[in-house]
N, C-alpha and C positions, 0 to 999 in steps of 0.2 A: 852383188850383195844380197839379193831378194833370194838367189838360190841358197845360198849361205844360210841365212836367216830360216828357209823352207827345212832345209836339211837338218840343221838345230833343233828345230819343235820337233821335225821326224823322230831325230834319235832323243829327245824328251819325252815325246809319247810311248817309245817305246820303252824307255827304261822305267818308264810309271807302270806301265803293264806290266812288263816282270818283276814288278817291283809288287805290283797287287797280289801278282800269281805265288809270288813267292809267301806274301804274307797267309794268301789263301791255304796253300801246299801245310805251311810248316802248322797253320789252324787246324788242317785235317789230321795232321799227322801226327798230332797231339790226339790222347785219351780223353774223351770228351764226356762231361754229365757222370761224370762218376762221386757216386754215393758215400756218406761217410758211416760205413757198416761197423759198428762198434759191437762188441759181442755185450748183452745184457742177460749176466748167467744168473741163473734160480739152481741151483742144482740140489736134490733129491736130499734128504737128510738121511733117509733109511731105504730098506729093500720095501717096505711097505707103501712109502712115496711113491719111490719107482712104479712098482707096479699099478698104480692108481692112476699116473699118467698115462702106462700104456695102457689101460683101458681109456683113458680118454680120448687118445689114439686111434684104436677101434673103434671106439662108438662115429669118431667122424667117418671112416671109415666108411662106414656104415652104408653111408647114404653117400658115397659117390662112388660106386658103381663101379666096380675093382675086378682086376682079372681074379680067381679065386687063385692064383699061385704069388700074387699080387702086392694081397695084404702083407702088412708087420708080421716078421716074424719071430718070435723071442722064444729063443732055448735057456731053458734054464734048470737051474740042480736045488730050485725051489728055495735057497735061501741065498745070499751074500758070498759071491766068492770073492776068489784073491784078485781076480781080472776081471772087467767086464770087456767086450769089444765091440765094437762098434762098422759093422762094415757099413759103406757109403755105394752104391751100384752107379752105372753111366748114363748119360744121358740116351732116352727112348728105350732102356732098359728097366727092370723092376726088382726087386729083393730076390726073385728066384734066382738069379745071375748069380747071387753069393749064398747060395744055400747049400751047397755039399762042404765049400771051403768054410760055413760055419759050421757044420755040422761037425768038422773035425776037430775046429777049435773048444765047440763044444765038449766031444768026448775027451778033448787034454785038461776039462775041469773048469773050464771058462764057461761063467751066461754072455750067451750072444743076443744080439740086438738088430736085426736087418728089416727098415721101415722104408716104404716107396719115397722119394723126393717130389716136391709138391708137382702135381700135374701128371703123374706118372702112374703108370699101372691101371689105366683105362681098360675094360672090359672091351670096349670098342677101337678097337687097334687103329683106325683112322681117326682117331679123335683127334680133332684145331685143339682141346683147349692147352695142348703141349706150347702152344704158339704164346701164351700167358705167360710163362716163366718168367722172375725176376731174378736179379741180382743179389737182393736185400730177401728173398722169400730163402733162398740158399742157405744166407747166411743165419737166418730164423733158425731155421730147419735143423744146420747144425747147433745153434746155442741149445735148441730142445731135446736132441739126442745126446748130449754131452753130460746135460743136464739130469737127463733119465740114468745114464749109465753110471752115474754118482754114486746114487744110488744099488747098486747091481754090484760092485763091485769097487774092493778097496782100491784098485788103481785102474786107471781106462786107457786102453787101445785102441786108436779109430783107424779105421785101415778103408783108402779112399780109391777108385778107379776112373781116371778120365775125367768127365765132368765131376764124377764123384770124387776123385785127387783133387779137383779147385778147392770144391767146398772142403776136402778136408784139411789144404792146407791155408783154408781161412779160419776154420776151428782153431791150428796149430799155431797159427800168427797170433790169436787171440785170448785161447785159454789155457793156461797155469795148471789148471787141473787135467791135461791131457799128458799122459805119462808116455806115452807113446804116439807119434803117428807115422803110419806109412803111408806115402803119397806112390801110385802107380802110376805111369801114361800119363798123365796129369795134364788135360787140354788149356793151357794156358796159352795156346795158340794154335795152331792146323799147319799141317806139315805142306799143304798147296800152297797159302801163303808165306810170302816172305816176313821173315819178323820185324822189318821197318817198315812194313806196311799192315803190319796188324791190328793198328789204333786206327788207321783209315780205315779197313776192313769195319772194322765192330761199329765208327761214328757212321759211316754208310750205311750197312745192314738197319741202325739201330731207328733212322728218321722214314728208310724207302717204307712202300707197300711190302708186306712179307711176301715170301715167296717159300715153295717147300721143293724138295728133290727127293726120292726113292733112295733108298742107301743100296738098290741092288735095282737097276733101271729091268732089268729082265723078269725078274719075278717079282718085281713090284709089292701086293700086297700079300703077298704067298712066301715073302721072305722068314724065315725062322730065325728064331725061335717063335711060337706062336703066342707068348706074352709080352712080345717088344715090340715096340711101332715100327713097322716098316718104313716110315718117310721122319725128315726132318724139317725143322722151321729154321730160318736163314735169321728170323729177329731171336728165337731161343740160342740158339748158338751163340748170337754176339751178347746176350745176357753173360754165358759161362765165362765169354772173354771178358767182359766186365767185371765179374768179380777176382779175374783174375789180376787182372792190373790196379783193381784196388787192396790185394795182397799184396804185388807189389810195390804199392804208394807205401802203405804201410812197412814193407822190408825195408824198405830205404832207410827209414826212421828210426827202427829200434830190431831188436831180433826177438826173433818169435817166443809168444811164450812156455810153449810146451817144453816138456824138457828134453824131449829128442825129436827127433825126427829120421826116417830113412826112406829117400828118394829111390824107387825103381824104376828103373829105363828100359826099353827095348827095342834096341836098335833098326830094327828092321816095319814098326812102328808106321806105316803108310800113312794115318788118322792125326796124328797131334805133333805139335811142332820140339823136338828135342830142347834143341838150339835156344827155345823161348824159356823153356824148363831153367835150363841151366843158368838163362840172368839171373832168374830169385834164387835158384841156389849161390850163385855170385853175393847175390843181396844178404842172405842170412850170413853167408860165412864171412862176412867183412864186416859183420857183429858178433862173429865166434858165435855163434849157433851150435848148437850138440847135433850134431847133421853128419849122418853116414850116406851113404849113395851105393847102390847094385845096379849091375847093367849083366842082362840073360844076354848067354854066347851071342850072334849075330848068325853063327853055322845051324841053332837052331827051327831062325825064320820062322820066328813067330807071329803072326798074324795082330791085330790092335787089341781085340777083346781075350787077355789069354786067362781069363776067370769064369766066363762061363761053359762050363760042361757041354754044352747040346749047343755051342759053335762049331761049326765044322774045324778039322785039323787041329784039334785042341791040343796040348801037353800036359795036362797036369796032374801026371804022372814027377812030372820034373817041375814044374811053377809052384803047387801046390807047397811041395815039401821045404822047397826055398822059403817063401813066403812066410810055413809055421817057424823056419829056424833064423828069419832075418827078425821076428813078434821074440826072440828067445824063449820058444819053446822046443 
């Protein structure tokens, strides 16, 4: 009887521990501490607003210490056109990433608009304070570019890559006034982890000590382009997942408010997770979302970053011209 009895509490003890573990597991594996980013728009009444912000823009500018390829960059045809655009660059990248593909938007008669993301474009290429990044500083950041381009132009185009697709398809989820967005690579996850483990991912990163890794362990701080950060931050990164799953808190709920959107994928994509991409696209289209979707051949093995110029094995010869004609132009 006493064995009996022994054997009993055994298999009770155990079943409270998987029972704990279990409770533990499914706690991690939940999106944890996530923000309730609601977009708070001012937007521009005229080209002369406009322009008064981005000199305010500048002036901060100013004073923290910027790669000089760095800064905001605004092309313009000096008064109000039909488009304003809006490009968004990636994460440890800076405006210069999207400066030849605005430069062409430009000469199709559009004022462009290409401004660093907070933390970004350190004159000091090993700068920590990348390691500061928020979730809610993201979603700022685009209310104030949205906001600016109101102004600039009778309809606005935000065209977003990577970290810069999160943010722009938290614009897209939130502002009315965005008449287009194109969401690129869109890190709304990392293609090393698994997508059922990507909220464990981002609540881990989010509490440990940070930690940083070299995006190219050989050439370490010699890596190019000479205006991007060579290393990244393990707690920046799980910010970008953060606002990614509070885009899709929000998809869940209602469908975005821009009036279209068009998702580009690229299969071959080493850096962000497709697979993760595709729930929110799940998410909007089960609210009828005005939502197209492209996906570049797979035979042309494209590389993660296929926007800036001065990446190695670049194409954009062929991204390029896709990209003006997915914007309809």
């Amino acid at each position: 009887m006493e064995k009996r009895l022994k054997a009993i509490r055994r298999r009770a003890m155990l079943l409270l521990i998987a029972g704990i573990a279990a409770v533990a597991l499914h706690a991690v594996m939940k999106p944890r501490n996530l923000p309730k980013l609601l977009s708070h728009a001012r937007p521009a009444e005229d080209y002369d607003e406009a322009l008064r912000q981005i000199d305010a823009i500048r002036e901060k500018e100013a004073a923290a210490e910027l790669h000089p390829l760095c800064t905001l960059q605004f092309m313009t045809h000096g008064q109000k056109t039909e488009r304003a655009v809006v490009f968004v660059h990636g994460y440890t990248s800076c405006p210069q990433q999207f400066h030849e593909l605005g430069r062409r938007f430009h000469e199709l008669g559009d004022n462009v608009l290409i401004a660093p993301l907070p933390h970004h474009g350190k004159s000091d290429r090993m700068s920590a304070d990348q390691a500061r990044l928020k979730a809610g500083e993201l979603a700022a950041w685009a209310d104030e570019m949205v906001d600016t381009a109101r102004g600039l132009g009778d309809r606005v185009v935000m065209i977003g890559f990577s970290a810069g697709g999160v943010t722009t398809a938290w614009a897209a989820q939130h502002r009315s006034d965005i008449d287009l967005a194109v969401i690129i690579s869109p890190a709304f996850g990392f293609r090393e982890i698994p997508v059922p483990l990507t909220a464990a991912v981002m609540n881990v990163c989010s509490v440990l000590p940070d930690s940083w890794s070299w995006w190219d362990e050989d050439l370490k701080e010699k890596v190019p382009p000479p205006y991007t950060y060579p290393r990244y931050s393990r707690r920046a990164l799980a910010e970008i997942l953060r606002l990614g799953f509070v885009v899709g808190q929000a998809a869940e709920q209602h469908a975005p408010a821009s009036k279209k959107i068009v998702m580009v994928f690229n299969p071959n994509d080493t850096s962000v997770s497709n697979e993760r991409t595709l729930q929110i696209v799940e998410q909007w289209k089960a609210h009828q979302a005005n939502l197209d979707s492209f996906t570049f051949d797979a035979s042309l093995k494209l590389g993660h970053d296929i926007i800036d110029p001065n990446q190695p094995n670049q194409q954009i010869d062929i991204v390029y011209p896709k990209l003006v004609e997915l914007c309809g132009r």
